[in-house]
N, C-alpha and C positions, 0 to 999 in steps of 0.2 A: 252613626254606626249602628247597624244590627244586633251586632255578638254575634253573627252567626262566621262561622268559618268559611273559608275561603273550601271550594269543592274539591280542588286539585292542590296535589300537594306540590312541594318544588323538586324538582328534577333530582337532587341528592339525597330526601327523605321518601321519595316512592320506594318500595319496595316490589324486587323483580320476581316474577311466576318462576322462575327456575333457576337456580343460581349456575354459571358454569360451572361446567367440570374442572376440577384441580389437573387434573390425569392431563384431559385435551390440551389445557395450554402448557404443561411444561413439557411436552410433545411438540407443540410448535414452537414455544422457547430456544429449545433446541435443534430442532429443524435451523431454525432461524440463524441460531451462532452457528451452525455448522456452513450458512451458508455463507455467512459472513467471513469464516474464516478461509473457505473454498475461493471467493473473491480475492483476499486480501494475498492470498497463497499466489493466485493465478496472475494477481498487479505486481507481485514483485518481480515472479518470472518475468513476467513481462518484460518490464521495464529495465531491470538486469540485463536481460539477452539485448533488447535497442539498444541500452548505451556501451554495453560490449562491443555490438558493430562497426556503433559509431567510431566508438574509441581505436579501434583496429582500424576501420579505414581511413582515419586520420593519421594515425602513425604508420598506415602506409604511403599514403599523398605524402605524407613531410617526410619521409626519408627516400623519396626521391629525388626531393625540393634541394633546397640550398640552404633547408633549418640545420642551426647546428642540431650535433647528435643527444644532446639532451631533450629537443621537442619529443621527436618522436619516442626516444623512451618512456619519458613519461605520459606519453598518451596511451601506449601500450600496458605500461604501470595501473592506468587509471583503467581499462579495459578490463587488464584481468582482474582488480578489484570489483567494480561492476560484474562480471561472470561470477564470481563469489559473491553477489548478492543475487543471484540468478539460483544458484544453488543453494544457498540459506534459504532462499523463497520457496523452494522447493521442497524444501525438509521441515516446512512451516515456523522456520525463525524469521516472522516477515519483519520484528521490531529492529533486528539484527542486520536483514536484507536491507532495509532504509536507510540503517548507518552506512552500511558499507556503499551502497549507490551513492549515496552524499559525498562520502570520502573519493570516491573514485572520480565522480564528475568534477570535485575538487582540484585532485592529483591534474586531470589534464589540464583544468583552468591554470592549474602553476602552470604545468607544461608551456603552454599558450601565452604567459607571460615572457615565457625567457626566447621567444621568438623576436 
């Protein structure tokens, strides 16, 4: 051994020529959740308004059909639950939106059983 030190330091004791700005990242910080929450807003729409459809065009097929009348209610049931989580999604209660989607595709899987 030398004694003499190693020339380069290790990657977490370098010290940086210019530290970032505090300002620029809580600038994109922010950016960032706002965009996350833009997403999160626009998945529950989403998703609310497809299983609304769904839910509707299935309790219209089954009350055509020869389902007793509790199929189709309840798939209607489970519909417009799901449309209220289309509208919670919209008003940015997506944690709210998720339950209510859950519960709704729920409501019709009952529905679907008593066929």
């Amino acid at each position: 051994m030398s004694g003499r030190p190693d020339s380069d330091l290790p990657p977490d004791t370098q010290t940086a020529e210019e530290p970032p700005e505090a300002d620029d990242e809580a600038v994109h910080d922010d950016d960032s959740l706002d965009a996350h929450a833009r997403r999160a807003r626009w998945a529950a729409v989403g998703t609310g308004v497809v299983l609304a459809l769904a839910g509707t065009a299935a309790a219209v097929l089954r009350a055509f059909g020869t389902a007793p009348v509790l199929v189709p209610a309840a798939y209607a049931c489970g519909a417009s639950v799901c449309a209220l989580a289309a509208v919670l999604g919209a008003r940015g209660r997506t944690r709210r939106a998720l339950w209510a989607a859950v519960a709704g595709v729920m409501i019709m899987a009952l529905g679907d059983q008593f066929d």
